[in-house]
LOLUMDREN-783473 format. One record per residue (C-alpha): residue in three letters; x, y, z. Coordinates in steps of 0.05 Angstrom, whole numbers, plus 5000, padded with zeros to 4 digits. Layout:
% residues N
ALAXYZ;...
This chain:
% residues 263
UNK674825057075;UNK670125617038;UNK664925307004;UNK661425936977;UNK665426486955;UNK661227146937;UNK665527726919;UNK663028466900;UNK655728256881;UNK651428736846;UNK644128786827;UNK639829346809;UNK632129436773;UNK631630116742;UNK635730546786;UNK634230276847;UNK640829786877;UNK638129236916;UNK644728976923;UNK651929356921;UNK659229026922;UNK657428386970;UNK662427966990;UNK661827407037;UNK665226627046;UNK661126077066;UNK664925557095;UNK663724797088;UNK659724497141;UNK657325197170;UNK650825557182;UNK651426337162;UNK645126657168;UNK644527387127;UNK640427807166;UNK637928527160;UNK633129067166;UNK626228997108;UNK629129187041;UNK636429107064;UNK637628696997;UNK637127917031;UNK631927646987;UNK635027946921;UNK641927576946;UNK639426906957;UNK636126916883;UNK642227086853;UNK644626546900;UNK641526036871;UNK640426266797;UNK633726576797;UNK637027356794;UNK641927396741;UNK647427966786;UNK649928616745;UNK656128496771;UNK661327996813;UNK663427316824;UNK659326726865;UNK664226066868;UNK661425446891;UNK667924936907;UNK671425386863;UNK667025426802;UNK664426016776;UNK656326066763;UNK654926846761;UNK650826816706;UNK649026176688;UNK642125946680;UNK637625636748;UNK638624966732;UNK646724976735;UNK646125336799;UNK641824706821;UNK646824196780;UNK652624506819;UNK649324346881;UNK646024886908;UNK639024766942;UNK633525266965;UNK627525356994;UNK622626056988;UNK619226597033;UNK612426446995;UNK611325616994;UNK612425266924;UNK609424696949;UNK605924206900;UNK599624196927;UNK595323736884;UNK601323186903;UNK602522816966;UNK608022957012;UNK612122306995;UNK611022616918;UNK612323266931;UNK619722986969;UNK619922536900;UNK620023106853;UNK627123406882;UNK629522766865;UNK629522856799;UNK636623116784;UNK639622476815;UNK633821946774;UNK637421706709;UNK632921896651;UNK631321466589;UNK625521476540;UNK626420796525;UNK626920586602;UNK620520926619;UNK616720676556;UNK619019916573;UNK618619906650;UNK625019586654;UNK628419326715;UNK632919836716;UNK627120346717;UNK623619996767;UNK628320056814;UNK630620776816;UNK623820996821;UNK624020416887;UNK630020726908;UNK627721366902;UNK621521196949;UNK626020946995;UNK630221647002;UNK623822076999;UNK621521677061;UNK627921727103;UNK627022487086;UNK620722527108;UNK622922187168;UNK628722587177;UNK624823347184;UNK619622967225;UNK613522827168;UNK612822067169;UNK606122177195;UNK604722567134;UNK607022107079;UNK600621937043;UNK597622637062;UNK596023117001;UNK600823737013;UNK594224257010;UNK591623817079;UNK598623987115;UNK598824517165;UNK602425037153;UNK608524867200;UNK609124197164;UNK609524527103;UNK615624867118;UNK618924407126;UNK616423857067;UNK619924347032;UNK626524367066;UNK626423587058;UNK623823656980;UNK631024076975;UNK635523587006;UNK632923156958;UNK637923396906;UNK643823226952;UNK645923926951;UNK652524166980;UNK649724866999;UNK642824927024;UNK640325637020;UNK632725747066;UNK629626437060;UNK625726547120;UNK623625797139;UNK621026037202;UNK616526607182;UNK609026577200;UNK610326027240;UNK608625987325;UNK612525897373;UNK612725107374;UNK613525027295;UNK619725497302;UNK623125127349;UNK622024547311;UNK625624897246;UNK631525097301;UNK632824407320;UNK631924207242;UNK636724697224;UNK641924497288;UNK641023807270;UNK642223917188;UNK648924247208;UNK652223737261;UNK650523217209;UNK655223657155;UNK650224097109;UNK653224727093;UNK646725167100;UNK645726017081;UNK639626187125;UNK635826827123;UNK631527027174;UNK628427577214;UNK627127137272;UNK633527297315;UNK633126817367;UNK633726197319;UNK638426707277;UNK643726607344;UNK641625967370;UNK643225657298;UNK648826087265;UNK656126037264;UNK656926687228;UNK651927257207;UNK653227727156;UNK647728337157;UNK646128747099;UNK643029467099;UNK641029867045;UNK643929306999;UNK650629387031;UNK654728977077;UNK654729167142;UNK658128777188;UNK660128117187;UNK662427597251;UNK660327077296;UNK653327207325;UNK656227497389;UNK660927997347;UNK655128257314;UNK649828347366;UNK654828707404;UNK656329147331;UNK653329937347;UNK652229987272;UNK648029397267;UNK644229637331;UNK643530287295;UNK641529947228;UNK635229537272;UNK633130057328;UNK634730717298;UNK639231137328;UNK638231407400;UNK634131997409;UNK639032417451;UNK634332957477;UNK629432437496;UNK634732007529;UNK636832627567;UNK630432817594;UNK629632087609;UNK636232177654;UNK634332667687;UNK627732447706;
């Protein structure tokens, strides 16, 4: 079943078009990973994605219901959850806080509740403890509870974040870049984060320029260049794909390879 349907997106500043008639399905329970070269058009996609980018043009469907152009928050009421390329990590919270705070679209909110401390309030905000520490436990942080987020390495921040967005529940988890600037051993914790997210049923939209976790993780890639689509298939399909060879190595230099042949 498609989850996400994204049909002839369009965004441009000024003149420039960072994205031009982009169509892609999602489907439920999936990880498709949208890769390309720097300035292909990824980053502009995800934020219209998720709300932050209103598009020029085209339809994005979650389950069937339109959201092109709504404002951020119904993108995140919908059910769509995301994490950034640049941390938006709390930092003068804790971890468990920081996990918390994504919480808040699923908390029932009353003045009155709050001002009285009643039972009720009481225990959500218990219950919501409780689901910020399985979290925690889940992208492995429990060590890191009580820990102010600006003490966390950076690795650990990464992924405080991804748990801070499956806070919200959401049906469609989008991650731009989650491995980026980390080593070897952080990213291979992400992969198996990532591996583990989607055997237990999360629909996640990954982009990343780390290609190794891109085909260890993905069920289908779609790659953008110059805002375009420009192929789109299983990992295998597209890493066979000459145009998306062409699109990431440049095309061959055939004197060169000549003069390499005959040498």
């Amino acid at each position: 079943m498609t989850l996400l349907a994204v049909q002839g997106l369009g965004k441009a500043f000024g003149g420039v078009h960072a994205n031009q008639d982009v169509s892609l399905a999602v489907r439920a329970g999936t990880v498709h990973s949208i890769i390309g070269p720097n300035g292909a058009g990824k980053t502009s996609l995800i934020n219209m994605l998720s709300g932050v980018y209103r598009p020029d043009a085209g339809s994005i469907r979650l389950d069937g219901a339109e959201l092109a152009g709504l404002p951020t928050h119904r993108f995140a009421a919908a059910g769509i959850g995301r994490t950034f390329q640049n941390l938006q990590v709390f930092f003068n919270m804790t971890a468990l806080e920081n996990v918390m705070t994504g919480r808040h679209l699923r908390e029932p909110g009353s003045l009155l509740a709050s001002l009285l401390r009643l039972p009720s309030l009481v225990r959500a905000e218990a219950a919501c403890r409780d689901a910020a520490q399985r979290l925690l436990r889940a992208v492995g942080l429990a060590a890191w509870e009580d820990a102010a987020a600006d003490a966390m390495p950076y690795g650990a921040l990464k992924r405080l974040e991804i748990a801070r967005a499956l806070a919200a529940e959401p049906k469609l988890l989008l991650l731009d870049e989650p491995a980026a600037g980390l080593n070897a051993t952080e990213a291979h914790d992400i992969d198996a984060l990532i591996k583990r997210l989607a055997a237990e049923g999360t629909t996640v939209v990954l982009v990343e320029h780390n290609m190794k976790l891109v085909m260890g993780v993905s069920d289908r890639v779609t790659v953008l260049d110059r805002g375009r689509v420009l192929a789109d298939g299983t990992p295998d399909e597209v890493s066979r794909d000459p145009q998306v060879i062409e699109a990431y190595l440049g095309a061959a230099d055939d004197t060169a390879g000549a003069a390499h042949a005959r040498g």
